[in-house]
N, C-alpha and C positions, 0 to 999 in steps of 0.2 A: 179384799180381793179385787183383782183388776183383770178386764177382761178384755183381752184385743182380736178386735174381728176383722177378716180381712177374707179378698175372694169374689166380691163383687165385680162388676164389672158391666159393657153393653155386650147383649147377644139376642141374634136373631130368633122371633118366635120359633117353636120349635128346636130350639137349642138349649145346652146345658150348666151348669154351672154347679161348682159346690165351695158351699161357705165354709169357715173355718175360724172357729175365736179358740183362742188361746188363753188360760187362765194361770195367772200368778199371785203368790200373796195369801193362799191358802190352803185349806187339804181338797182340791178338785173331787178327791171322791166320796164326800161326805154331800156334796149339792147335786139338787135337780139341776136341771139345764132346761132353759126352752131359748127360741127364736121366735121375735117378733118380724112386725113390719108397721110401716106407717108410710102411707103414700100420700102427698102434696093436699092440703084439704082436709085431710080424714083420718080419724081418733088411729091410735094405735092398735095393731089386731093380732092375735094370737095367732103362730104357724104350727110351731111342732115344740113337744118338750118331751127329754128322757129323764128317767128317772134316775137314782145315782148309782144301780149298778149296770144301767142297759137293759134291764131287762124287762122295762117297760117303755112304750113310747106309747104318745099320742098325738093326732093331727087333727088341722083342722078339716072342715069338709071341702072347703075351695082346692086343697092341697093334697086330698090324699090319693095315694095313688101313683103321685107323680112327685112327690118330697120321702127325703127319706133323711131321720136325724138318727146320729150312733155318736159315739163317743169312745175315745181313748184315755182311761185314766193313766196310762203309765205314763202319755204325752200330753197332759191337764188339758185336752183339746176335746171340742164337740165341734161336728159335720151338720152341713145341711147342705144333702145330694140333692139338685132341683134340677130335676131332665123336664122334656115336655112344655118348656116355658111356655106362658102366653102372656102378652099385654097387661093385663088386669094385674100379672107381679112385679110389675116395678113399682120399687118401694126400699124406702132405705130397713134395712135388715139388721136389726138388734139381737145382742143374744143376753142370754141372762142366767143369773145362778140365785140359787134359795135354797132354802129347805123345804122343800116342797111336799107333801104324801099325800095321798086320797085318789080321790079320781079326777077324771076328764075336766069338769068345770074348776078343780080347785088348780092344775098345772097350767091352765089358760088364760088365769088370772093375773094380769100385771103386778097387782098388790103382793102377791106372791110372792115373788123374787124380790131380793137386797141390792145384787149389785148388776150395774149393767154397764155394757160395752159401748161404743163411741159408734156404732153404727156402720152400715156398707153398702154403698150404692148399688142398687140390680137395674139397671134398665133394660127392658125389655121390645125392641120393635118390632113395627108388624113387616 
């Protein structure tokens, strides 16, 4: 599976952005989906992950509220709508695919996921 993300970008705090990775090379609707991040410095960290039919999502605490991950299986594509930006989200933005199931701590887990995307820049200023 190979998964290309793209949608990053610079935007002023309190502005918008939504991510977008694209999967090929396998059956997109048989994976979880999550989005990471990793900022300059610091371990990589869980943002938001859907489950394979949408009908489960989870986020992290820094993020919710103000992220929102969906996904298109007809178009192998998962979303990460991020209004409200601030500062603290600039961070290169990974997404990922697995077989994921359970709850909250098991889809937040890096280990979880197989394959991952090449990443996308968000900076965010103030």
């Amino acid at each position: 599976v190979q998964l290309q993300a793209s949608g990053g970008g610079l935007v002023q705090a309190g502005g918008s952005l939504r991510l977008s990775c694209v999967a090929s090379g396998g059956t997109f609707s048989s994976y979880a989906m999550g989005w990471f991040r990793q900022a300059p410095g610091k371990e990589r960290e869980f943002v938001a992950a859907i489950n394979w039919s949408g009908g489960s999502t989870y986020y992290a605490g820094s993020v919710k509220g103000r992220f929102t991950i969906s996904r298109d299986n007809a178009k192998n594509t998962v979303y990460l709508q991020m209004n409200s930006l601030i500062p603290e989200d600039t961070a290169v933005y990974y997404c990922a695919a697995g077989y994921v199931s359970g709850g909250m701590p098991i889809f937040a887990r890096p280990q979880a996921y197989n394959y991952w995307g090449q990443g996308t820049q968000v900076t965010v200023s103030s």
